[in-house]
C-alpha positions as CSV (number, residue, x, y, z in Angstrom):
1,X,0.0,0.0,0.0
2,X,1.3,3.7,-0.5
3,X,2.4,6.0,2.4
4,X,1.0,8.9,-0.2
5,X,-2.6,10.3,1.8
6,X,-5.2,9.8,0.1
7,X,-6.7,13.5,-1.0
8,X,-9.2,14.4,1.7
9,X,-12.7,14.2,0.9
10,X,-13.7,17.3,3.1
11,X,-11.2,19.2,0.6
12,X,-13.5,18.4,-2.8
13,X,-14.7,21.2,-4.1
14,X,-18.7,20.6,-5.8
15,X,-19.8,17.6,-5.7
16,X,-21.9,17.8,-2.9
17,X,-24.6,15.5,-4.1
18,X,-22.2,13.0,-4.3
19,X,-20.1,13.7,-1.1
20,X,-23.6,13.0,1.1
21,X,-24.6,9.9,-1.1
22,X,-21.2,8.4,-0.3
23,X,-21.7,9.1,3.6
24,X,-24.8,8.1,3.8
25,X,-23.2,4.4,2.1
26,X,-20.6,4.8,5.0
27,X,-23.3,5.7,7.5
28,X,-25.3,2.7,6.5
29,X,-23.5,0.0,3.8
30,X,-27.1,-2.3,3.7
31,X,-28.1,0.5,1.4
32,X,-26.1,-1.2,-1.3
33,X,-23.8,1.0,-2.5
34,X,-23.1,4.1,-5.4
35,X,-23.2,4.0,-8.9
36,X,-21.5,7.1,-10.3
37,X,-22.5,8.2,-13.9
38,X,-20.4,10.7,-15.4
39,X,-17.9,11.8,-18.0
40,X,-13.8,11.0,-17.5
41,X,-11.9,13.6,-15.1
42,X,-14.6,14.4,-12.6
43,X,-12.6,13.0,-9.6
44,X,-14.7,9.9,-9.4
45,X,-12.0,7.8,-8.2
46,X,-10.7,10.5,-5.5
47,X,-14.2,10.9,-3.6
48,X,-14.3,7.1,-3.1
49,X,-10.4,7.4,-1.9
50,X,-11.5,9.8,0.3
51,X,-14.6,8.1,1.5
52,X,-12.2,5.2,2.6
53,X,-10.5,7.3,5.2
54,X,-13.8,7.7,6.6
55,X,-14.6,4.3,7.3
56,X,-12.2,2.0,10.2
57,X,-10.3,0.3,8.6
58,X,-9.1,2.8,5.7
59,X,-8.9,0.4,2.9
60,X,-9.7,0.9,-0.5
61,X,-9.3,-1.5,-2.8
62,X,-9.8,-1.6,-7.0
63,X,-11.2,-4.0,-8.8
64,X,-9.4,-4.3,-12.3
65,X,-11.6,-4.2,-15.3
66,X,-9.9,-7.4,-16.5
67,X,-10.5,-9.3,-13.7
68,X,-11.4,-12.9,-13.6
69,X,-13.8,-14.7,-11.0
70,X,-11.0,-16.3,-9.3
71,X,-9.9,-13.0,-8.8
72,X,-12.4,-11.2,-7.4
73,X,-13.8,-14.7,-5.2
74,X,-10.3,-16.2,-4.4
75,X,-9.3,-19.7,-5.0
76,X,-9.4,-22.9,-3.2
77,X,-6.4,-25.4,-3.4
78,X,-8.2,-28.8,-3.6
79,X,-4.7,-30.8,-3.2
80,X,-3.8,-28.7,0.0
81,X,-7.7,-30.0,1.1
82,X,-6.5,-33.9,0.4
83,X,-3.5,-33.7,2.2
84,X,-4.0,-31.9,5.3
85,X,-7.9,-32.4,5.5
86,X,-8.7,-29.2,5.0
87,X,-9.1,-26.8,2.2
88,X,-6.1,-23.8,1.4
89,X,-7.9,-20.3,0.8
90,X,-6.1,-18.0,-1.2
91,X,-8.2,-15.0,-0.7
92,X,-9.5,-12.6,-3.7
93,X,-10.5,-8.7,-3.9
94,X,-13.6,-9.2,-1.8
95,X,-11.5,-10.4,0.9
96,X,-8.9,-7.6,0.8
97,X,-11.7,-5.4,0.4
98,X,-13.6,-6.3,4.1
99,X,-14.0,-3.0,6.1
100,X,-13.4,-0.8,3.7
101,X,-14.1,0.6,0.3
102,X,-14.4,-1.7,-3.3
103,X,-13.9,0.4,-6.1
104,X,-15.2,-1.1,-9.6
105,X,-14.2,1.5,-12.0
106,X,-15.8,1.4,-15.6
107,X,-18.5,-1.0,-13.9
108,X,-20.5,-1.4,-17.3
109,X,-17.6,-3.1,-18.9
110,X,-17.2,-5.6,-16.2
111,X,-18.9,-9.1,-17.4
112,X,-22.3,-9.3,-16.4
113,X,-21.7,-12.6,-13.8
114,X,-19.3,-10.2,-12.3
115,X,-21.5,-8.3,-11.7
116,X,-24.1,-10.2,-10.3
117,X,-22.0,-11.7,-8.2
118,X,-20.1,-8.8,-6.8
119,X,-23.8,-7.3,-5.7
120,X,-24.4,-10.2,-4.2
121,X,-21.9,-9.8,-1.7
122,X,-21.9,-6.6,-1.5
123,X,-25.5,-7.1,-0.5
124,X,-25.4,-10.2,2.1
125,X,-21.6,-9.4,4.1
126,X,-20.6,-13.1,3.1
127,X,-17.8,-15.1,0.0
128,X,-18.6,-17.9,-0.1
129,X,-16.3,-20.3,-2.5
130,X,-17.1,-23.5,-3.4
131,X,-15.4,-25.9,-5.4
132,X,-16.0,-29.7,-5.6
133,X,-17.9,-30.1,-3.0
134,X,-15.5,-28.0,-0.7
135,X,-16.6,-24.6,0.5
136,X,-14.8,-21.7,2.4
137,X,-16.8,-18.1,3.4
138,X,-15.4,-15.1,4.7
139,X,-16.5,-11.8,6.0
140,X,-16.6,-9.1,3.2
141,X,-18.7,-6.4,4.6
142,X,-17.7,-3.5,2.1
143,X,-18.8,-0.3,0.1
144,X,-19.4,-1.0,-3.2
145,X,-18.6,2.5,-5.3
146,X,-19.3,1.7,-8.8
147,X,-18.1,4.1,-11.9
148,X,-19.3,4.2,-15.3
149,X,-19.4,6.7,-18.5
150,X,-22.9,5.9,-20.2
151,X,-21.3,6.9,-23.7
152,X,-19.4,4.2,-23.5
153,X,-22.2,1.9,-23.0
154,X,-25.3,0.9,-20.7
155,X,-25.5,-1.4,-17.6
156,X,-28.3,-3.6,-18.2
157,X,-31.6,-2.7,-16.1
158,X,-31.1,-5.6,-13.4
159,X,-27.6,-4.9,-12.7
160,X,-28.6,-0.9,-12.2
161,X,-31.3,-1.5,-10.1
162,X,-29.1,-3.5,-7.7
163,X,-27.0,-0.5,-6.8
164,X,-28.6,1.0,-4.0
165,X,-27.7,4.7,-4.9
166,X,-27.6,6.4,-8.2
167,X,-25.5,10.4,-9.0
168,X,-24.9,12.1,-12.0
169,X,-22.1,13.9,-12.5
170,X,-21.9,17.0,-14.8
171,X,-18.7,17.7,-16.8
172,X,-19.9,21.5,-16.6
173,X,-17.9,23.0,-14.1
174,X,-18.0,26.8,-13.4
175,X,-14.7,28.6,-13.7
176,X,-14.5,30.2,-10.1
177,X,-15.0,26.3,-8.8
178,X,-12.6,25.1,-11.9
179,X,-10.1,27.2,-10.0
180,X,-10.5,26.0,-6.4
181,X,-10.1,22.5,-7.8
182,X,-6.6,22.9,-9.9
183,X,-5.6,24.7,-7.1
184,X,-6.0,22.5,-4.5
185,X,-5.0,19.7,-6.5
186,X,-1.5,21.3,-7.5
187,X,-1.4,21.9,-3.9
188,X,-2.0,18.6,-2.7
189,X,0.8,17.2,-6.0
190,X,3.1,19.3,-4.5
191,X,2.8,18.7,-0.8
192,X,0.7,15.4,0.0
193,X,1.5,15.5,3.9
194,X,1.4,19.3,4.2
195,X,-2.1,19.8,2.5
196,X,-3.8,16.4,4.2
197,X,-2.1,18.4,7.6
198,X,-4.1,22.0,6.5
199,X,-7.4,19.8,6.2
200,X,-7.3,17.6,9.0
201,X,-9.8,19.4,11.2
202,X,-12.2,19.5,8.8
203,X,-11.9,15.8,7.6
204,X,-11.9,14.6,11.2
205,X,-14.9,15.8,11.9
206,X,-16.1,14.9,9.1
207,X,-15.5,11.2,10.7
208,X,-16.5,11.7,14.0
209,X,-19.9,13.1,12.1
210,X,-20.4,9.6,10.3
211,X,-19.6,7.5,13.3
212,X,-21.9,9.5,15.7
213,X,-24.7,8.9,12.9
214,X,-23.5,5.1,12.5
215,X,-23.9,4.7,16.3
216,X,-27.3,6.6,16.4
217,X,-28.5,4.7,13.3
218,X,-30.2,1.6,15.3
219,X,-32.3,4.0,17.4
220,X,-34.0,5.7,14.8
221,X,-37.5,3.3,13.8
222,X,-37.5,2.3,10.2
223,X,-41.6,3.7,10.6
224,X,-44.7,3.3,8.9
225,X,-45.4,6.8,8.2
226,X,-42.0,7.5,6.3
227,X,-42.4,3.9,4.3
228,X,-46.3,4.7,3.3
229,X,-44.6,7.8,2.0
230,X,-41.8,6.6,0.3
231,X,-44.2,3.5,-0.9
232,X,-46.5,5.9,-2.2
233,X,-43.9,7.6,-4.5
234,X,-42.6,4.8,-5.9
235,X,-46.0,3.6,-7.3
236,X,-45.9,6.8,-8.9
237,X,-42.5,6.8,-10.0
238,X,-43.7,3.5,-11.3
239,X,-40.3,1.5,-10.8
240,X,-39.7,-1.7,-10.9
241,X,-40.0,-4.2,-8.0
242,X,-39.4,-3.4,-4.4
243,X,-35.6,-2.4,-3.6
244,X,-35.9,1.1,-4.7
245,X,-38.7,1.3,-1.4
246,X,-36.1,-0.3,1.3
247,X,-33.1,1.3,-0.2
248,X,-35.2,4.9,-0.4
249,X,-36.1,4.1,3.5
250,X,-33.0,2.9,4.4
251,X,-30.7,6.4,2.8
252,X,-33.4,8.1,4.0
253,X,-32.9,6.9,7.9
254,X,-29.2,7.2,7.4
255,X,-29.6,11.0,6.4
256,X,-31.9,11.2,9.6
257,X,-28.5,10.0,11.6
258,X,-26.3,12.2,9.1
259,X,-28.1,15.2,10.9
260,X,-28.3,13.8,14.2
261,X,-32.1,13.6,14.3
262,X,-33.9,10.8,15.9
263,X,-36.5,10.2,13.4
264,X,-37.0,10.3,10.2
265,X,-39.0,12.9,8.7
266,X,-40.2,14.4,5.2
267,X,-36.7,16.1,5.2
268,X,-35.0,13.1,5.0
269,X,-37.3,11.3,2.5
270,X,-36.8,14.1,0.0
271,X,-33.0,15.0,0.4
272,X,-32.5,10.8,-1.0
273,X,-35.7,11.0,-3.2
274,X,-33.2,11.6,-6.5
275,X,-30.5,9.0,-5.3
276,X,-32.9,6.2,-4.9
277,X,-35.1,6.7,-8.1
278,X,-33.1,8.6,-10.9
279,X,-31.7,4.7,-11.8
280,X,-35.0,2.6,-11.4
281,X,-38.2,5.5,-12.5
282,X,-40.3,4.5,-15.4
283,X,-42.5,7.8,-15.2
284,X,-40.9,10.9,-15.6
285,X,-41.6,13.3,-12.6
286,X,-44.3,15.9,-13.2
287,X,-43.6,19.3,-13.9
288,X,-43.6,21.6,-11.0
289,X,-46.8,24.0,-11.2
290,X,-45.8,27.7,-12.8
291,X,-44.9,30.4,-9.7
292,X,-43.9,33.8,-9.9
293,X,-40.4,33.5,-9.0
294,X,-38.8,34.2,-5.8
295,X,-36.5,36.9,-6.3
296,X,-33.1,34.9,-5.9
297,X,-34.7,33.0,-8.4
298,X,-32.2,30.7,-10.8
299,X,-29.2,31.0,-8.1
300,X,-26.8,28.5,-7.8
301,X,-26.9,26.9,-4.6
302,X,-24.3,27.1,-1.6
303,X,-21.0,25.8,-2.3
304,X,-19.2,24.9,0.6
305,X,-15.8,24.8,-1.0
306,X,-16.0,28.6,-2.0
307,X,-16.4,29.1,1.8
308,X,-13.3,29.5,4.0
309,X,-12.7,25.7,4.2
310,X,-14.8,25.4,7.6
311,X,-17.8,23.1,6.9
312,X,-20.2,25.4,7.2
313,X,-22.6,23.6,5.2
314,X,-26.2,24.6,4.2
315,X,-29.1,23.3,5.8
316,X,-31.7,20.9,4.4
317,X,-35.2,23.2,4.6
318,X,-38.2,20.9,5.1
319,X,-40.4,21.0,1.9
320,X,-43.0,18.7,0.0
321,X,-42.0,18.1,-3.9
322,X,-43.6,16.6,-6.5
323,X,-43.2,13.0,-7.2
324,X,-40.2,11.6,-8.1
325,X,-39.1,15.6,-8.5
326,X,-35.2,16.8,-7.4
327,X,-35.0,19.4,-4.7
328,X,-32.2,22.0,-6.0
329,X,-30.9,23.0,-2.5
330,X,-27.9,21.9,-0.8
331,X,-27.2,18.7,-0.3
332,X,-24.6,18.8,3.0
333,X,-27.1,19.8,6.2
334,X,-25.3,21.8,9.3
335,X,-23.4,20.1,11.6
336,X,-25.8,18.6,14.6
């Protein structure tokens, strides 16, 4: 493993969408993971390096795109198993990957058994390898960050739907935020362990902040107001199945714990409305009715990187939207 720092995720500029998605994973990894759409050179692979660091044990691990089964599951040595009575594991990327973060880059050009098979573990904590009759299973809790350019071609519809959460990244990038990022990025090339030094306040408490909410997590009720609701809009939405109704009220009680709330409310339910359902709706969402506009009207939101590096992040206002419709406010709530 490199002694170079991985680039601190609370020092990304944009991307905030993305940023909460990947706690919320971290928060809660039974949500099943993020699928990241988006063009090449939108620091894809850096936000899930940086998510790493939030988890315990730090490890990120990549899956290569040419990767066979054996790789990925591990091997078992059937004439170890003959001569000592037991089988000889040789473990694979899920196993290295236990605790920590499995990057798949370029996900839609993995073989589609891959696939399948990596979500399943992803999903159930467990590897199990069997061969001849002789079986081995390990541990391989993990967060499952997937990447993928949809010009270069689709993931099929089963495959998508099995990624818990879903965010689109633009390649339009304003120039003052274009700015922050090459700079901060030439900083960090130049001075790894300086710049990681500058933003450790911030990016430790931006991991005391996801463990709080991991221990809090259990205590907040999965209820049946906040599934009707979330049942309700899927229907509408008119997706496929049921997974897009647990993993909505699963992200959505994870963003409950993200703000240190001990319910889960309407707030909640909307800020992970988008993540849940941009990969699984059939019905496009309705058009919000015509209102005179407010007079800070077309705005761009709150960026927290063109603050003065504190993490003074917006808050989440409570409000009712359409079906299946994207709230455009800021995705990272205040600090609880």
């Amino acid at each position: 493993m490199s002694d170079i720092p991985h680039f601190p995720l609370a020092a990304v500029v944009g991307a905030d969408d993305l940023k909460l998605a990947l706690c919320l994973t971290a928060i809660d990894p039974k949500i099943g993971g993020v699928l990241i759409e988006g063009p090449r050179g939108m620091a894809k692979s850096t936000l899930a390096r940086g998510l790493a660091d939030l988890l315990a044990s730090g490890q990120f691990v990549t899956l290569p795109l040419g990767a066979t089964e054996e790789r990925l599951v591990g091997t078992l040595d059937l004439d170890a198993a003959l001569g000592a009575g037991r089988a000889q594991f040789s473990p694979g990327v899920l196993a290295k990957a236990d605790g920590g973060v499995l990057y798949v880059d370029e996900v839609n050009l993995l073989a589609d058994h891959l696939v399948d098979l990596l979500l399943d573990v992803a999903a159930s904590g467990v590897n199990l390898v069997e061969r001849d009759g002789i079986s081995h299973r390990h541990p391989a809790r993990f967060v499952l960050i997937g990447t993928m350019n949809p010009e270069e071609g689709e993931l099929r519809p089963q495959l998508l739907d099995r990624f818990g959460l879903n965010v689109a990244l633009s390649g339009q990038t304003a120039p003052t935020e274009r700015g922050q990022i090459i700079r901060r990025r030439l900083d960090f090339d130049a001075d790894p362990l300086a710049f990681c030094a500058q933003w450790a306040p911030q990016q430790e408490a931006l991991k005391q902040r996801c463990e709080r909410a991991r221990e809090l997590l259990p205590n907040i009720a999965l209820d049946d107001q906040a599934l009707q609701d979330i049942t309700e809009r899927c229907f509408a939405a008119g997706v496929d199945g049921l997974r897009a109704d647990l993993v909505w009220l699963r992200a959505a009680r994870a963003h409950a714990a993200w703000r240190g709330a001990g319910e889960i409310s309407i707030e909640d339910i909307d800020a992970v409305a988008e993540f849940a359902l941009r990969h699984r709706r059939r019905n496009p969402p309705p058009s919000a009715p015509q209102q005179n506009p407010a007079p800070d009207s077309g705005a761009a939101p709150p960026n927290d990187s063109q603050n003065d590096g504190q993490g003074s992040w917006g808050e989440l206002p409570a409000q009712t939207v359409p079906v299946g419709a994207r709230r455009e406010v800021p995705s990272w709530p205040k600090k609880p």
